[in-house]
N, C-alpha and C positions, 0 to 999 in steps of 0.2 A: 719747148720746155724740156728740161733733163731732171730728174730727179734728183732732191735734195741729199747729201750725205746727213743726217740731221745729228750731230753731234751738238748741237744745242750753243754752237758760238754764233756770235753776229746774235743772238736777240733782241729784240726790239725792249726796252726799259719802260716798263707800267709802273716802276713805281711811282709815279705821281697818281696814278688811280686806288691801286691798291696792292699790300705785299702779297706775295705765294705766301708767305704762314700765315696771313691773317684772310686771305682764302682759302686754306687747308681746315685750320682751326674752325672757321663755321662748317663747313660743311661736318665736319665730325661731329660737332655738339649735334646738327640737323640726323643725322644718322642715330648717335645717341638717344636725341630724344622721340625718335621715330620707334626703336628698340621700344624704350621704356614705354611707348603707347599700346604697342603690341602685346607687350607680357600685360599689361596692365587688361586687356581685353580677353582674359580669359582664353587665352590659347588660339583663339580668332584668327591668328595673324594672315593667316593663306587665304582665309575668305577676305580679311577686310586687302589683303593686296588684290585681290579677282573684282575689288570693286571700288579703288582709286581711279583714278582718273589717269586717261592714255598718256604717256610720256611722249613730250612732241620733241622728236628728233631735228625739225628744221622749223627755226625763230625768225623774227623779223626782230632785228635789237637795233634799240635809239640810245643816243649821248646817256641820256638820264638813266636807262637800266642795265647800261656793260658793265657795271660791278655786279650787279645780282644776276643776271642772265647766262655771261661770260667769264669773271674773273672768278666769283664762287663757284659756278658747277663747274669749273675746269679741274677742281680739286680732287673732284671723281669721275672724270671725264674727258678726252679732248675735246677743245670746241673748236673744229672750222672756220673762220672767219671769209666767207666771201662779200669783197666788197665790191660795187657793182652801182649801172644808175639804169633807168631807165632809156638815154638815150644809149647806150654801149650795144652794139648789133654783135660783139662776141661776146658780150653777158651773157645774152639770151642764148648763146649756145652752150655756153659752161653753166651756168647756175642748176637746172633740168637735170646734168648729169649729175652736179654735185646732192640734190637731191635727192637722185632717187640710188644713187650711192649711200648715202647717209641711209635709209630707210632701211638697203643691203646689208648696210655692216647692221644694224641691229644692235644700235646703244652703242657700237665700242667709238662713235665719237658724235657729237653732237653738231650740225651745220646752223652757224648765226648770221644771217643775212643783212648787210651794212650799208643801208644807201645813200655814196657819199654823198651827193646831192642835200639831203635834210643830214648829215653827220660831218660838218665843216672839220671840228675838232678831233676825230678820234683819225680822217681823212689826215691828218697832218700828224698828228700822235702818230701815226705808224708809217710816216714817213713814206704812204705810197707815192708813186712815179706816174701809175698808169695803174685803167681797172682793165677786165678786167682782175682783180688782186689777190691771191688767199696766202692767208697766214692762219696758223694754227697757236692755241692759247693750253699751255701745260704746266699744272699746278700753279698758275699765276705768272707762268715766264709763256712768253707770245715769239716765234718764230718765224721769218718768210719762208714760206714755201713754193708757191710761182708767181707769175704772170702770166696772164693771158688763158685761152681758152688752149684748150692740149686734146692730144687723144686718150680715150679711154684707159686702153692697159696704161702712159703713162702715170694718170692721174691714182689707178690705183696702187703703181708701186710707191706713189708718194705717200699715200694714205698709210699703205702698210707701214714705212717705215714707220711713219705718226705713232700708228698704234702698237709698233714692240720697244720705240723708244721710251712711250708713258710708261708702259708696263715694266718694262727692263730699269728704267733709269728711276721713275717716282712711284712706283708699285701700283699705277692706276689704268685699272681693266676693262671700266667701261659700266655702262648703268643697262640695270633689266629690265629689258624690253617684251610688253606680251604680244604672242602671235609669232615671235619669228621675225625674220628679217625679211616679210614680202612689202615689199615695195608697189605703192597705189597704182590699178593698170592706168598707161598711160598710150594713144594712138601712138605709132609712130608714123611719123611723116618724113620718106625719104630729101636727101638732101638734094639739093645740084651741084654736081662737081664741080663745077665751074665757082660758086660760091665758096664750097668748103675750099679750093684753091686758094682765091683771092681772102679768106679769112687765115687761111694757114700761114699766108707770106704776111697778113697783117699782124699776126702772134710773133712772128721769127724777128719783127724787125725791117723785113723785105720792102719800104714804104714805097717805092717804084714798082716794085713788082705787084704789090697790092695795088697800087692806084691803076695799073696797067689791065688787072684782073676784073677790078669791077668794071673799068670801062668795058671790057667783054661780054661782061654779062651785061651792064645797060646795052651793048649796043642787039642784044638781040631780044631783049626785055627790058625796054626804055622807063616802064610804069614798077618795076621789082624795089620796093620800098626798102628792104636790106642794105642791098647791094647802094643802093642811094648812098643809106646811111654812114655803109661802110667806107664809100667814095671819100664823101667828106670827110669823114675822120682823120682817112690817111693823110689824104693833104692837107689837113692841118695838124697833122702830127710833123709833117714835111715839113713844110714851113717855120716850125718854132724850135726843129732841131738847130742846135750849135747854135741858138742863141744866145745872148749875157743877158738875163733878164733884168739888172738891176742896170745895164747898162738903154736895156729897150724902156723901160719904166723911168730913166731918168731924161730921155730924150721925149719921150711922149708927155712928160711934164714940161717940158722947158719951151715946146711948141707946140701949144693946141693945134695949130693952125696945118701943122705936116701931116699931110694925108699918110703916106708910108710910115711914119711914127706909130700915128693913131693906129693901123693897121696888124703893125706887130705887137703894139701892144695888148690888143683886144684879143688877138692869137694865143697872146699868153695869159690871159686874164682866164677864157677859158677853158684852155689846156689844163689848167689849175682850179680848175672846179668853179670859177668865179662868175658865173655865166652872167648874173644880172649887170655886173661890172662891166664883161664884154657888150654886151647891146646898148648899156647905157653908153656907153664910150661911143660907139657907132651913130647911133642915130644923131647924137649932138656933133658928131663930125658931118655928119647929112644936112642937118642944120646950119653948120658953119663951111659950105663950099658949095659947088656950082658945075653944072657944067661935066666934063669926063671926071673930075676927080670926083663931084656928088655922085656920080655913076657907077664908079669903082667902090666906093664904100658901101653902096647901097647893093651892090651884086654880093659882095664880101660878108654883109650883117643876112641877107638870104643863106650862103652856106651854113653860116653857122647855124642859122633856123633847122637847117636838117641834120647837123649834128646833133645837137639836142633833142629836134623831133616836135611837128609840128601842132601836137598834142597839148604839150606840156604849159603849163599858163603863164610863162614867163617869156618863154615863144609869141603867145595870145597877147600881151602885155607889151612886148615888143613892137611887135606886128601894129595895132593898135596908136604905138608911138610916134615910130616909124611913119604911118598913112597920114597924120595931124603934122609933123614936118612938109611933111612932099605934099599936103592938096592943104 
Protein backbone atom coordinates (compact mmCIF):
# COMPACT_ATOMS: atom_id res chain seq x y z
CA UNK A 1 0.00 0.00 0.00
CA UNK A 2 1.49 3.69 -0.71
CA UNK A 3 -0.06 6.55 0.49
CA UNK A 4 -2.69 8.41 -0.87
CA UNK A 5 -1.92 12.06 -2.31
CA UNK A 6 -5.52 13.12 -0.90
CA UNK A 7 -6.29 15.93 -3.00
CA UNK A 8 -9.97 14.92 -2.57
CA UNK A 9 -10.69 13.68 -6.67
CA UNK A 10 -11.84 10.13 -7.27
CA UNK A 11 -14.55 10.52 -4.27
CA UNK A 12 -16.80 8.12 -3.76
CA UNK A 13 -20.65 10.05 -4.37
CA UNK A 14 -22.99 9.73 -1.07
CA UNK A 15 -25.19 11.78 -2.21
CA UNK A 16 -27.97 9.36 -2.41
CA UNK A 17 -27.34 9.01 1.52
CA UNK A 18 -26.90 12.42 2.35
CA UNK A 19 -25.41 16.03 1.19
CA UNK A 20 -22.03 17.44 3.10
CA UNK A 21 -24.24 20.72 3.79
CA UNK A 22 -26.98 18.89 5.11
CA UNK A 23 -24.34 17.02 7.41
CA UNK A 24 -22.46 20.22 8.22
CA UNK A 25 -25.77 22.06 8.90
CA UNK A 26 -26.80 19.63 11.88
CA UNK A 27 -24.00 19.24 13.29
CA UNK A 28 -23.78 23.00 13.81
CA UNK A 29 -27.46 23.46 15.17
CA UNK A 30 -25.99 20.22 17.55
CA UNK A 31 -23.10 22.37 18.68
CA UNK A 32 -25.52 25.45 18.92
CA UNK A 33 -27.63 23.99 20.99
CA UNK A 34 -25.14 22.32 23.12
CA UNK A 35 -23.69 26.08 23.66
CA UNK A 36 -27.07 27.39 24.56
CA UNK A 37 -27.47 24.37 27.32
CA UNK A 38 -24.36 25.32 28.85
CA UNK A 39 -24.88 29.14 29.28
CA UNK A 40 -28.17 28.10 30.35
CA UNK A 41 -26.59 26.01 33.33
CA UNK A 42 -25.28 28.67 35.15
CA UNK A 43 -21.77 28.75 34.20
CA UNK A 44 -21.60 24.81 34.92
CA UNK A 45 -20.19 24.08 31.49
CA UNK A 46 -16.59 22.55 32.65
CA UNK A 47 -18.33 20.42 35.35
CA UNK A 48 -21.20 19.40 33.28
CA UNK A 49 -18.32 18.34 30.31
CA UNK A 50 -16.23 16.32 33.27
CA UNK A 51 -19.47 14.47 33.53
CA UNK A 52 -20.87 13.62 29.93
CA UNK A 53 -20.43 10.58 28.69
CA UNK A 54 -16.90 9.12 27.06
CA UNK A 55 -16.75 9.86 23.47
CA UNK A 56 -16.24 6.46 21.72
CA UNK A 57 -13.57 6.89 19.16
CA UNK A 58 -14.13 3.33 17.38
CA UNK A 59 -18.13 2.28 16.41
CA UNK A 60 -19.57 -0.65 14.99
CA UNK A 61 -21.92 1.12 12.30
CA UNK A 62 -25.03 -0.68 10.27
CA UNK A 63 -26.91 0.30 6.94
CA UNK A 64 -29.58 2.03 9.11
CA UNK A 65 -27.24 4.45 11.36
CA UNK A 66 -24.23 5.64 8.51
CA UNK A 67 -26.13 8.84 8.33
CA UNK A 68 -26.22 9.65 11.95
CA UNK A 69 -23.02 7.72 13.04
CA UNK A 70 -20.84 8.55 9.78
CA UNK A 71 -22.13 11.15 7.51
CA UNK A 72 -23.15 13.81 10.47
CA UNK A 73 -20.14 13.45 12.86
CA UNK A 74 -17.89 13.71 9.74
CA UNK A 75 -18.90 17.49 9.84
CA UNK A 76 -16.62 17.70 12.91
CA UNK A 77 -14.57 15.03 12.40
CA UNK A 78 -13.08 12.46 10.04
CA UNK A 79 -14.52 9.17 10.15
CA UNK A 80 -12.36 6.13 9.20
CA UNK A 81 -14.29 3.68 7.44
CA UNK A 82 -12.76 0.14 7.85
CA UNK A 83 -14.63 -2.43 6.16
CA UNK A 84 -13.83 -5.82 7.04
CA UNK A 85 -15.81 -9.45 7.97
CA UNK A 86 -15.07 -11.82 9.98
CA UNK A 87 -13.74 -14.42 7.97
CA UNK A 88 -10.76 -11.89 6.32
CA UNK A 89 -7.39 -13.31 8.32
CA UNK A 90 -5.72 -9.58 7.15
CA UNK A 91 -8.80 -7.80 8.87
CA UNK A 92 -7.71 -9.14 11.96
CA UNK A 93 -4.34 -7.73 11.45
CA UNK A 94 -5.36 -4.31 10.37
CA UNK A 95 -8.42 -3.45 12.30
CA UNK A 96 -6.35 -3.69 16.02
CA UNK A 97 -3.92 -1.24 14.57
CA UNK A 98 -6.47 0.85 13.22
CA UNK A 99 -7.91 0.96 16.64
CA UNK A 100 -5.72 1.54 18.72
CA UNK A 101 -4.44 4.42 16.24
CA UNK A 102 -7.72 6.03 16.44
CA UNK A 103 -7.51 6.02 20.46
CA UNK A 104 -3.55 7.65 19.59
CA UNK A 105 -4.66 10.35 17.62
CA UNK A 106 -7.20 11.27 20.34
CA UNK A 107 -10.45 12.64 18.65
CA UNK A 108 -8.77 14.00 15.51
CA UNK A 109 -10.52 11.20 13.67
CA UNK A 110 -13.13 8.84 14.49
CA UNK A 111 -12.80 4.71 13.39
CA UNK A 112 -16.36 3.24 12.03
CA UNK A 113 -16.22 -0.39 11.84
CA UNK A 114 -18.30 -1.87 8.57
CA UNK A 115 -19.11 -5.59 8.35
CA UNK A 116 -19.61 -6.14 4.91
CA UNK A 117 -21.02 -9.45 5.48
CA UNK A 118 -24.49 -7.82 7.51
CA UNK A 119 -23.90 -4.27 5.23
CA UNK A 120 -24.64 -5.75 1.45
CA UNK A 121 -25.52 -2.03 0.46
CA UNK A 122 -23.13 0.38 1.65
CA UNK A 123 -20.47 -2.89 0.54
CA UNK A 124 -21.47 -1.85 -2.92
CA UNK A 125 -22.21 2.10 -2.35
CA UNK A 126 -18.52 2.23 -2.01
CA UNK A 127 -17.83 0.27 -4.62
CA UNK A 128 -15.21 -1.96 -2.65
CA UNK A 129 -13.04 -4.65 -4.55
CA UNK A 130 -11.72 -6.31 -1.80
CA UNK A 131 -11.53 -5.99 2.36
CA UNK A 132 -9.71 -5.65 3.83
CA UNK A 133 -10.92 -1.72 2.89
CA UNK A 134 -10.64 1.96 4.47
CA UNK A 135 -12.04 4.84 3.17
CA UNK A 136 -12.29 8.04 4.94
CA UNK A 137 -15.69 10.36 5.23
CA UNK A 138 -14.91 14.32 5.20
CA UNK A 139 -17.66 16.83 5.61
CA UNK A 140 -19.94 14.32 3.81
CA UNK A 141 -17.52 13.54 0.80
CA UNK A 142 -16.06 9.71 1.52
CA UNK A 143 -12.55 9.08 -0.07
CA UNK A 144 -10.45 5.70 -0.78
CA UNK A 145 -7.66 5.51 1.01
CA UNK A 146 -6.17 1.74 0.82
CA UNK A 147 -6.45 -1.79 0.77
CA UNK A 148 -5.46 -4.25 2.51
CA UNK A 149 -3.54 -4.63 5.70
CA UNK A 150 -0.12 -2.34 5.49
CA UNK A 151 2.60 -1.46 7.82
CA UNK A 152 2.42 0.79 10.51
CA UNK A 153 4.40 4.06 9.64
CA UNK A 154 2.60 3.49 6.35
CA UNK A 155 -0.74 3.59 7.77
CA UNK A 156 -0.10 6.58 9.73
CA UNK A 157 1.21 8.74 6.97
CA UNK A 158 -2.02 8.17 5.46
CA UNK A 159 -3.89 9.15 8.57
CA UNK A 160 -1.85 12.38 8.67
CA UNK A 161 -2.48 13.37 5.40
CA UNK A 162 -6.51 12.64 6.41
CA UNK A 163 -6.00 14.88 9.14
CA UNK A 164 -4.30 18.17 7.54
CA UNK A 165 -6.55 17.80 4.59
CA UNK A 166 -9.95 18.20 6.99
CA UNK A 167 -8.35 20.81 8.68
CA UNK A 168 -6.61 22.71 5.79
CA UNK A 169 -9.29 22.06 3.14
CA UNK A 170 -12.93 22.08 5.50
CA UNK A 171 -11.60 23.64 8.65
CA UNK A 172 -12.29 20.41 10.75
CA UNK A 173 -9.95 19.70 13.73
CA UNK A 174 -11.26 17.02 15.42
CA UNK A 175 -13.48 16.36 18.61
CA UNK A 176 -12.28 16.62 22.46
CA UNK A 177 -11.39 13.83 23.83
CA UNK A 178 -10.90 13.35 27.85
CA UNK A 179 -7.78 11.62 29.16
CA UNK A 180 -5.53 12.02 26.30
CA UNK A 181 -4.70 9.98 23.50
CA UNK A 182 -3.71 6.65 25.69
CA UNK A 183 -4.87 3.89 24.00
CA UNK A 184 -6.57 0.64 25.99
CA UNK A 185 -3.33 -1.63 27.16
CA UNK A 186 -3.40 -4.35 24.94
CA UNK A 187 -0.95 -7.91 25.11
CA UNK A 188 1.23 -8.05 22.37
CA UNK A 189 1.65 -11.12 20.76
CA UNK A 190 4.67 -11.53 18.50
CA UNK A 191 4.01 -12.42 15.03
CA UNK A 192 5.68 -15.44 12.79
CA UNK A 193 7.52 -14.16 9.95
CA UNK A 194 6.63 -16.57 8.05
CA UNK A 195 2.88 -15.53 8.34
CA UNK A 196 3.46 -11.81 8.11
CA UNK A 197 5.32 -12.84 4.84
CA UNK A 198 2.68 -14.72 3.17
CA UNK A 199 0.10 -11.90 4.51
CA UNK A 200 2.39 -9.09 2.96
CA UNK A 201 2.49 -10.85 -0.67
CA UNK A 202 -1.39 -11.47 -0.07
CA UNK A 203 -1.94 -7.24 0.48
CA UNK A 204 0.57 -6.56 -2.73
CA UNK A 205 -1.42 -8.64 -4.91
CA UNK A 206 1.46 -11.48 -4.95
CA UNK A 207 -1.43 -14.45 -5.08
CA UNK A 208 1.28 -17.13 -6.06
CA UNK A 209 3.55 -16.06 -3.84
CA UNK A 210 0.93 -15.90 -1.01
CA UNK A 211 -0.37 -19.28 -1.73
CA UNK A 212 3.32 -20.58 -1.84
CA UNK A 213 3.87 -18.82 1.74
CA UNK A 214 1.13 -20.24 3.52
CA UNK A 215 1.81 -23.55 2.29
CA UNK A 216 5.11 -23.11 4.27
CA UNK A 217 3.69 -22.37 7.12
CA UNK A 218 1.14 -25.30 6.98
CA UNK A 219 3.76 -27.43 6.10
CA UNK A 220 5.50 -26.96 9.29
CA UNK A 221 2.13 -26.17 11.36
CA UNK A 222 -0.47 -28.14 9.51
CA UNK A 223 -3.24 -27.23 12.58
CA UNK A 224 -2.29 -22.94 12.22
CA UNK A 225 -6.00 -21.85 11.56
CA UNK A 226 -4.63 -18.33 9.88
CA UNK A 227 -2.58 -19.45 7.64
CA UNK A 228 -5.44 -21.99 6.59
CA UNK A 229 -7.64 -19.16 6.11
CA UNK A 230 -5.39 -17.25 4.44
CA UNK A 231 -4.56 -20.24 2.07
CA UNK A 232 -8.00 -20.24 0.74
CA UNK A 233 -8.37 -16.91 0.25
CA UNK A 234 -5.60 -16.55 -2.10
CA UNK A 235 -6.74 -19.28 -4.16
CA UNK A 236 -9.79 -18.06 -4.65
CA UNK A 237 -8.78 -14.66 -5.18
CA UNK A 238 -6.64 -16.77 -7.94
CA UNK A 239 -9.07 -18.33 -9.39
CA UNK A 240 -11.79 -15.52 -10.12
CA UNK A 241 -8.92 -13.17 -11.40
CA UNK A 242 -9.59 -12.24 -15.26
CA UNK A 243 -12.80 -13.51 -15.05
CA UNK A 244 -15.95 -11.91 -17.08
CA UNK A 245 -18.34 -12.46 -14.52
CA UNK A 246 -21.33 -11.70 -16.45
CA UNK A 247 -19.90 -13.92 -18.87
CA UNK A 248 -19.39 -16.82 -15.79
CA UNK A 249 -22.98 -16.00 -14.48
CA UNK A 250 -24.45 -16.40 -17.94
CA UNK A 251 -22.91 -19.82 -18.58
CA UNK A 252 -23.77 -21.08 -15.03
CA UNK A 253 -27.25 -20.29 -15.96
CA UNK A 254 -27.67 -21.77 -19.20
CA UNK A 255 -26.17 -25.21 -17.72
CA UNK A 256 -26.97 -26.23 -14.40
CA UNK A 257 -25.65 -29.32 -15.17
CA UNK A 258 -21.70 -28.02 -15.89
CA UNK A 259 -19.74 -28.74 -12.99
CA UNK A 260 -16.78 -26.19 -14.20
CA UNK A 261 -19.65 -23.52 -14.73
CA UNK A 262 -21.10 -24.10 -11.42
CA UNK A 263 -17.71 -23.91 -10.04
CA UNK A 264 -16.66 -20.42 -11.16
CA UNK A 265 -19.51 -19.35 -10.50
CA UNK A 266 -19.92 -19.99 -6.81
CA UNK A 267 -16.06 -18.46 -6.95
CA UNK A 268 -17.60 -15.40 -7.79
CA UNK A 269 -20.68 -15.43 -5.91
CA UNK A 270 -18.40 -15.27 -2.93
CA UNK A 271 -15.65 -13.13 -3.87
CA UNK A 272 -18.63 -10.74 -4.02
CA UNK A 273 -19.79 -11.14 -0.61
CA UNK A 274 -22.57 -13.51 -1.78
CA UNK A 275 -21.69 -16.49 0.36
CA UNK A 276 -25.12 -17.89 1.01
CA UNK A 277 -25.51 -17.84 -2.98
CA UNK A 278 -22.03 -19.54 -3.21
CA UNK A 279 -23.15 -22.85 -0.96
CA UNK A 280 -26.30 -22.78 -2.18
CA UNK A 281 -25.12 -23.16 -5.79
CA UNK A 282 -22.77 -26.09 -4.51
CA UNK A 283 -24.41 -28.32 -2.74
CA UNK A 284 -27.37 -28.52 -5.38
CA UNK A 285 -24.65 -29.13 -7.89
CA UNK A 286 -23.62 -32.15 -5.18
CA UNK A 287 -27.04 -32.90 -5.60
CA UNK A 288 -27.22 -33.00 -9.33
CA UNK A 289 -23.87 -35.27 -10.10
CA UNK A 290 -22.06 -38.30 -9.10
CA UNK A 291 -19.10 -39.72 -8.99
CA UNK A 292 -15.39 -37.57 -9.47
CA UNK A 293 -17.36 -34.40 -10.52
CA UNK A 294 -19.80 -34.86 -6.99
CA UNK A 295 -16.31 -35.12 -5.57
CA UNK A 296 -14.77 -32.14 -7.03
CA UNK A 297 -17.77 -29.86 -5.97
CA UNK A 298 -17.90 -31.30 -2.72
CA UNK A 299 -13.85 -30.56 -1.99
CA UNK A 300 -14.47 -27.05 -3.57
CA UNK A 301 -17.95 -26.09 -1.21
CA UNK A 302 -15.13 -27.44 1.85
CA UNK A 303 -12.63 -24.57 0.89
CA UNK A 304 -14.77 -22.14 0.84
CA UNK A 305 -16.12 -23.34 4.47
CA UNK A 306 -12.75 -22.11 5.54
CA UNK A 307 -12.74 -19.10 3.77
CA UNK A 308 -15.40 -17.86 5.55
CA UNK A 309 -14.72 -19.79 8.64
CA UNK A 310 -16.10 -22.67 10.26
CA UNK A 311 -17.75 -20.71 13.05
CA UNK A 312 -19.94 -18.77 11.20
CA UNK A 313 -23.65 -20.19 10.84
CA UNK A 314 -23.98 -20.06 7.28
CA UNK A 315 -20.99 -22.35 7.13
CA UNK A 316 -23.18 -24.53 10.04
CA UNK A 317 -26.22 -24.17 7.64
CA UNK A 318 -24.23 -25.32 4.82
CA UNK A 319 -22.54 -27.97 6.44
CA UNK A 320 -25.83 -29.25 7.55
CA UNK A 321 -27.06 -29.03 3.79
CA UNK A 322 -24.43 -30.48 2.34
CA UNK A 323 -24.51 -33.92 4.94
CA UNK A 324 -28.62 -34.40 3.93
CA UNK A 325 -27.51 -34.40 0.05
CA UNK A 326 -24.56 -36.92 0.59
CA UNK A 327 -26.30 -39.55 3.38
Amino acid sequence: MQPRNMSMSGVVDLAAVKAAGEAKQKAEEARARAARQQGGAGGAGAEGAAGAAPVSLVIDVEEADFEQEVLQRSAEVPVVIDFWAEWCGPCKQLGPLLERLAHEYAGRFLLAKIDVDRNQALFQQFGVQGIPAVFAVVAGQALPLFQGAAPEQQVREVLDQLVQVAEQRFGITGISVEGGGQAPAAPVVPEDPALVAAHSALDAGDLGGAIQAYRNVLADDPANTEAKLGLAQAELLQRVQGLDAAQVREEAAEAPADVRAQLRAADLDLAGGHVEDAFGRLVETVRRTAGDDREAVRVRLLELFEVVGHEDPRVVAARGALARVLF
